[in-house]
C-alpha positions as CSV (number, residue, x, y, z in Angstrom):
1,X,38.1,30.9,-62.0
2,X,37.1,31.3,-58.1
3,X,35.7,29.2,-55.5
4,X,34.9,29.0,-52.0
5,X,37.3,26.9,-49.7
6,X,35.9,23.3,-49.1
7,X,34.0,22.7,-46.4
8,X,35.5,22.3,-43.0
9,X,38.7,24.0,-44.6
10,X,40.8,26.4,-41.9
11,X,42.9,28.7,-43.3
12,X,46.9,28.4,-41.4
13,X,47.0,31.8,-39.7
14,X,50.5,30.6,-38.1
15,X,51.9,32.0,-41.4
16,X,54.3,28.9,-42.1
17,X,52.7,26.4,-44.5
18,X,51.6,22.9,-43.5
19,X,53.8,20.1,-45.1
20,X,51.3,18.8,-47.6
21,X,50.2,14.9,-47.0
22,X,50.4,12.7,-50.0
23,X,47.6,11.1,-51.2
24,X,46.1,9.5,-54.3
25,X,42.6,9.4,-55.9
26,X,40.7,7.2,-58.8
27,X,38.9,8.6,-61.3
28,X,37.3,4.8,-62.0
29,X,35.7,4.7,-65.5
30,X,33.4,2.9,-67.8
31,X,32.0,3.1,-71.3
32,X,34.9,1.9,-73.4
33,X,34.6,3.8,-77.3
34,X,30.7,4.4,-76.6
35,X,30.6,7.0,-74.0
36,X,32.4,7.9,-70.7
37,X,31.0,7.6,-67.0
38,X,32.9,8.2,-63.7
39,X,32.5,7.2,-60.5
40,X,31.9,9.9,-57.6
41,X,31.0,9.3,-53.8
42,X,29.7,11.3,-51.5
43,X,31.7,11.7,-47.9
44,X,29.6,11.3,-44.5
45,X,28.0,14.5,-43.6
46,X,29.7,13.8,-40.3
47,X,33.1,14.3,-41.7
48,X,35.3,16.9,-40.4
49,X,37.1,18.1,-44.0
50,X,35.0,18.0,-47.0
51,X,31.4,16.6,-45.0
52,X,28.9,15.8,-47.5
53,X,30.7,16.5,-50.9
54,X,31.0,14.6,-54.1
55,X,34.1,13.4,-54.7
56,X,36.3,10.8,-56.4
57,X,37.6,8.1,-54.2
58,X,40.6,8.3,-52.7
59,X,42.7,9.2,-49.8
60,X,46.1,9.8,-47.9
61,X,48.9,7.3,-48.6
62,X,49.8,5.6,-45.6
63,X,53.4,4.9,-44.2
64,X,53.7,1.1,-44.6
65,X,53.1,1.9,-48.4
66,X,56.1,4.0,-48.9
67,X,57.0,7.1,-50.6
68,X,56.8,8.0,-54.7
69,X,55.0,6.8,-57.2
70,X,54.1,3.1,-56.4
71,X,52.7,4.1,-53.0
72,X,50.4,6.8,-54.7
73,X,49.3,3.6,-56.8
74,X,49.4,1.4,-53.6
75,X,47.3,3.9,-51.5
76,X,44.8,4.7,-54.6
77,X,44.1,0.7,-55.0
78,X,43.3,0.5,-51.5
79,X,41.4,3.0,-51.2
80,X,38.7,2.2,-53.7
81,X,38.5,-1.0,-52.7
82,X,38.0,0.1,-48.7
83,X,35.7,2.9,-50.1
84,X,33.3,1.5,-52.3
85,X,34.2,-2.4,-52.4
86,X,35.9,-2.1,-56.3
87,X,38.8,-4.2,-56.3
88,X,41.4,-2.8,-59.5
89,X,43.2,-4.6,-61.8
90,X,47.2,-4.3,-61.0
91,X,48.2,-0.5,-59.2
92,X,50.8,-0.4,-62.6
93,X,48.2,-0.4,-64.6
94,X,46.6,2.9,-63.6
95,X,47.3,5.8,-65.8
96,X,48.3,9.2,-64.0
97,X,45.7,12.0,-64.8
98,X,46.4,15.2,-62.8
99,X,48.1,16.4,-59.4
100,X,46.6,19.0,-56.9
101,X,48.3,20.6,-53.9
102,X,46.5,22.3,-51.3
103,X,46.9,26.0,-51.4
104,X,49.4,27.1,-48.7
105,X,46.9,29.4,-46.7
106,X,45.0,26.1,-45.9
107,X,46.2,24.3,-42.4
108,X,45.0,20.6,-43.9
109,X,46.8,20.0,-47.2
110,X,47.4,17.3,-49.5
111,X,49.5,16.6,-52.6
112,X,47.4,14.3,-54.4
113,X,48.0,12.3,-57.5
114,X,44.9,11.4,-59.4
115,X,44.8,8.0,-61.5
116,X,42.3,6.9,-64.1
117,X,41.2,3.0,-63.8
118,X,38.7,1.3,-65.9
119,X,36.0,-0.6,-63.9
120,X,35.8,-4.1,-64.0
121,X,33.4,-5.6,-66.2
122,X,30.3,-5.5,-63.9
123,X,31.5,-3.6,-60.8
124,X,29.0,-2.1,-58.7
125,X,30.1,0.7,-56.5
126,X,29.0,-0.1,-52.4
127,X,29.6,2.8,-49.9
128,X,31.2,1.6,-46.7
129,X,28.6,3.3,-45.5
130,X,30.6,4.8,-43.3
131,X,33.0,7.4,-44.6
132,X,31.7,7.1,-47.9
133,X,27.5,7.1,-47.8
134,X,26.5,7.5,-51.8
135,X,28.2,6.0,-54.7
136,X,26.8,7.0,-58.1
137,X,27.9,7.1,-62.0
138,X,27.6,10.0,-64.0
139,X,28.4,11.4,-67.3
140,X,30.9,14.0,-66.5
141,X,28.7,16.9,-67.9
142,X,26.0,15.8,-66.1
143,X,28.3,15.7,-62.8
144,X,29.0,19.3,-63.5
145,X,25.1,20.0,-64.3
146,X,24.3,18.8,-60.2
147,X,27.3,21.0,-59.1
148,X,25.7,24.9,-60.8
149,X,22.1,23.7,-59.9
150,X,23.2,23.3,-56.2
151,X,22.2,19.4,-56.2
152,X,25.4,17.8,-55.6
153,X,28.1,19.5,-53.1
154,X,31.7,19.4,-54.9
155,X,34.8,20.5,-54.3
156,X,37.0,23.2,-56.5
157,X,39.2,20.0,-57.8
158,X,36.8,17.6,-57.9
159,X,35.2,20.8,-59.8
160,X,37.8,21.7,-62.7
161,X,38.9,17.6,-63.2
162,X,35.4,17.0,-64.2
163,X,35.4,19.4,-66.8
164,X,39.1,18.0,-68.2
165,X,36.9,14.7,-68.7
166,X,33.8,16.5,-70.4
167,X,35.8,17.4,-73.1
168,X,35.6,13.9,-74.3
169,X,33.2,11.3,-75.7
170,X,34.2,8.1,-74.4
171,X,36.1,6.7,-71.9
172,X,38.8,5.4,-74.8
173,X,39.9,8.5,-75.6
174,X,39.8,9.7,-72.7
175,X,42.5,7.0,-71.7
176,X,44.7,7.8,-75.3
177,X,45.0,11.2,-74.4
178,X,46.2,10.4,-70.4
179,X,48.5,8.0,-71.7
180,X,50.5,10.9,-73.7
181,X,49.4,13.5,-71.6
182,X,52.8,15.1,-69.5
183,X,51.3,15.9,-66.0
184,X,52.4,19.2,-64.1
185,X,51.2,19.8,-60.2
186,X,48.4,22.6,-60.3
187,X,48.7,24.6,-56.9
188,X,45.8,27.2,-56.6
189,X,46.3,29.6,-53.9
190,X,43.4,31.7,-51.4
191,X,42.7,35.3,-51.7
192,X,40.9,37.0,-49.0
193,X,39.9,36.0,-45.7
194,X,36.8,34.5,-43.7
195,X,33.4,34.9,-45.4
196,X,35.5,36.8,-48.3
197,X,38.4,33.6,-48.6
198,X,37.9,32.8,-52.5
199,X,40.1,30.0,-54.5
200,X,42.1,31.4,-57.2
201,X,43.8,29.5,-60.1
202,X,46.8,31.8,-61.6
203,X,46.4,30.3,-65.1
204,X,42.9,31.5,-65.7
């Protein structure tokens, strides 16, 4: 599988890799055992990294929430509430879901734990309107359907997470199989340069 670079992405021609900033993200659900939807917002057009795409919510962890795992869960809290005005139950309660680092050719890189959080009963998502302009629910398939027909702008992560969560019917199971699941860091790397630069996962 191959993709472009995100938007706004500049690839480190120095030669010596960027020290990846950590950084957490929320894949907030809904739907308990009768079907699964996902929250994605889309970033300010006006961004520098990433301007205009659909993405979970999230963001980098910042110092006064310290290092490891309860500052990714710190950060992640935070940011969906700042974000889109969701306020999560307890940061312990979030389930770890995936990991992506930043390929090593890229100058801006993260190392970014992602969390599933069920919504609270009756949350509606509101964009800061600010960093964060759209805020919509979709069925993951559906998500993935907008992405190929050129209607929503994602990302190569935001990309291959949504079709992890396709694979299943509700939001419940969904959480069973997170709860068990052992998570490893994927690290995709870039081949080529300029107009040619292409995303490359070695697994596939």
């Amino acid at each position: 599988m191959t993709h472009g670079p995100e938007p706004g992405t500049i690839l480190n021609e120095s030669g010596e890799p960027t020290v990846p900033r950590q950084a957490a993200t929320v894949v907030v659900l809904r739907g308990g055992s009768t079907t699964l939807e996902v929250l994605l917002v889309q970033r300010t057009h006006k961004a520098r990294f990433m301007a205009g795409a659909w993405v979970f919510p999230g963001g980098a962890v910042d110092a006064h929430e310290g290092e490891g795992d309860r500052a990714h869960r710190a950060a992640a809290v935070r940011e969906v509430e700042e974000e889109v005005q969701i306020a999560l139950p307890d940061p312990s309660a979030l389930v770890a879901f995936a990991r992506w680092i930043t390929p090593p050719e890229v100058s801006i890189r993260f190392d970014t734990y992602f969390f599933l959080a069920v919504a609270p009963d009756g949350a509606e998502a509101v964009p800061d309107g600010s960093e964060i302009i759209d805020a919509r629910w979709f069925e993951p398939a559906r998500a993935l359907e907008g992405s190929e027909a050129g209607e929503l702008l994602m990302v190569f992560p935001t990309i291959k997470n949504l079709e992890v969560l396709a694979r299943f019917d509700n939001a419940d199971a969904l959480l069973e199989w997170a709860s068990t699941h052992e998570v490893r860091p994927v690290q995709p790397r870039v081949e080529g340069h300029g107009e040619t630069a292409r995303i490359v996962l070695d697994e596939e």
